[in-house]
N, C-alpha and C positions, 0 to 999 in steps of 0.2 A: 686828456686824462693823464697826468703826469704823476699822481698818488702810486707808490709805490706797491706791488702784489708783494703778497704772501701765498706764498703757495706748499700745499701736504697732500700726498700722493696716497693711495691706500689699493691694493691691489685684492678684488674679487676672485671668488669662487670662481664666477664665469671667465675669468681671464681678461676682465678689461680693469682699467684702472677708473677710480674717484678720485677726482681731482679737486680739493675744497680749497676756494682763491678767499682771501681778506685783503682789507683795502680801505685805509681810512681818508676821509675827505670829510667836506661839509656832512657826509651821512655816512655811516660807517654801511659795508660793502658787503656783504660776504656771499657763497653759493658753495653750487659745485658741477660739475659737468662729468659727464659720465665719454672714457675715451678708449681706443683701442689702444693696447701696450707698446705698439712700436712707435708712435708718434713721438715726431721730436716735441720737449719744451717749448720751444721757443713757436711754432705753431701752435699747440693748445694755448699760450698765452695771447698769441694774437687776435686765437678765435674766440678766449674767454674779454678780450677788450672790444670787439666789433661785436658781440651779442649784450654786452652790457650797451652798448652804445646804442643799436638799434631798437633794445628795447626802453628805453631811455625817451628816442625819437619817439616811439610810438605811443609813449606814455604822454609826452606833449603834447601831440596833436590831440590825442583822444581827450586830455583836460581841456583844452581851448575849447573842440567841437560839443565840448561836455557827453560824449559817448563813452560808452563801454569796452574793456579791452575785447579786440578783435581776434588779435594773432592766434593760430594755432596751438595747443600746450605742446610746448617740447618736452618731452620726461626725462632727456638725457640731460637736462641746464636748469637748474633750478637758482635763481636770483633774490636777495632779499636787501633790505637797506631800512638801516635802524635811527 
């Protein structure tokens, strides 16, 4: 995953921060993931690239096996690709 993030921060009522990543590639990228305010960058970024990754993974196997998504919803990472 070498496409470059964009990232815009927006700080909550409740004290945590929205983090909304863009990310253009063969499909344009974007989300948001929901964080505690002391977190470094450089960790939300790595966790916004290992959850796009993983679900990614999961979306392949499930095409092959021609099943349904399985994973559990996370409310806090919301992922979309256009």
């Amino acid at each position: 995953m070498e496409n470059k993030m964009k990232i815009e921060t927006k700080k909550l009522p409740s004290g945590k921060c929205q983090v909304k990543f863009t990310m253009d590639g063969q499909k344009k990228t974007y989300g948001y993931v929901l964080v505690e305010p002391n977190r470094k960058l450089s960790d939300v970024i790595d966790e916004i690239k290992e959850r796009i990754a993983a679900k990614r993974d999961n979306l392949s196997i499930f095409k092959h096996l021609s099943l349904t998504q399985r994973w559990k919803d996370d409310h806090n990472f919301l992922l979309f690709e256009a």
